[in-house]
C-alpha positions in Angstrom: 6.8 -12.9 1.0 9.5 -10.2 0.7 10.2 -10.7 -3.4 5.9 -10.1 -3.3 6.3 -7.0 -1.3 9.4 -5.8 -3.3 7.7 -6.5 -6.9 4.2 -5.5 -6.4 4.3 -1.8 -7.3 5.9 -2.6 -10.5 5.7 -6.0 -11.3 3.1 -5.2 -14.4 4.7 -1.8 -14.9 8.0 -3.1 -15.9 7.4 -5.4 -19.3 5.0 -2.3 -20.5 6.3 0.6 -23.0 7.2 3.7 -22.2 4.0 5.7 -22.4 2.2 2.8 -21.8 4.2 2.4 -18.4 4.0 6.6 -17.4 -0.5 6.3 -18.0 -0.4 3.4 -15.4 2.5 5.2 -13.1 0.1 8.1 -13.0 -3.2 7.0 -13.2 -5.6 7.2 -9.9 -6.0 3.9 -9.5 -2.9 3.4 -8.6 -1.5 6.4 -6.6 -4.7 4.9 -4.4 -2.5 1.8 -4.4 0.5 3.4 -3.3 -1.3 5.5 -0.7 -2.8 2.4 0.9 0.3 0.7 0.8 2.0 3.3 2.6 -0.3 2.7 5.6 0.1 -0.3 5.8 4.1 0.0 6.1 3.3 2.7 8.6 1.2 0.3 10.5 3.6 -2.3 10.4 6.2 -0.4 11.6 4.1 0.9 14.6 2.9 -2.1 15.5 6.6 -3.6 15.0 7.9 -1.5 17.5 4.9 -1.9 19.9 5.7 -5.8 20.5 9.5 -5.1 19.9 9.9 -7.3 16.8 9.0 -7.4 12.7 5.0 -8.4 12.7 5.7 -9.1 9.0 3.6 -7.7 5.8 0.9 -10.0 6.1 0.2 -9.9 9.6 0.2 -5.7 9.4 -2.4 -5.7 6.6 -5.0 -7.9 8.1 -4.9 -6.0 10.9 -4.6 -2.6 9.0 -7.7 -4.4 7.0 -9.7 -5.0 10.3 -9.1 -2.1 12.2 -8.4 1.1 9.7 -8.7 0.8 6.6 -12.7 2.0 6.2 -12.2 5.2 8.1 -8.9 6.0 5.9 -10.3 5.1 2.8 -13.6 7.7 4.5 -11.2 10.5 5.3 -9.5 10.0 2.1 -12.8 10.5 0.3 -13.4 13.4 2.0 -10.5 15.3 1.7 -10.4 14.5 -2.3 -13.9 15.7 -2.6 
């Protein structure tokens, strides 16, 4: 689960060309990526310390899924707008 986590913001960037690389690296779609992904490390590490141990990726983004993600991706909106 780890090499996943570790990998998945530039697993398809890394193979790509320069320019090629900086148009993805910059594009919206994936600054939203990023964004959401910082949530859900935030909410893992909240939730982490709540129960005194790791929860673990997986665990933090169902729950992040479930319980937030449709009013941050609301307020997100909004403030772009």
């Amino acid at each position: 689960m780890r090499m996943w986590q570790e990998s998945l913001a530039v697993s398809d960037t890394r193979d790509m060309a320069g320019d090629s690389r900086e148009i993805v690296m910059n594009s919206a779609l994936y600054r939203e990526f990023l964004a959401e992904r910082e949530e859900i490390l935030r909410h893992k590490w909240l939730e982490s310390e709540k129960v005194g141990y790791d929860i673990g990726f997986e665990r933090a983004l169902l729950d992040w899924i479930v319980k937030h993600r449709s009013n941050w991706r609301r307020s997100r909106k909004q403030s772009h707008s």
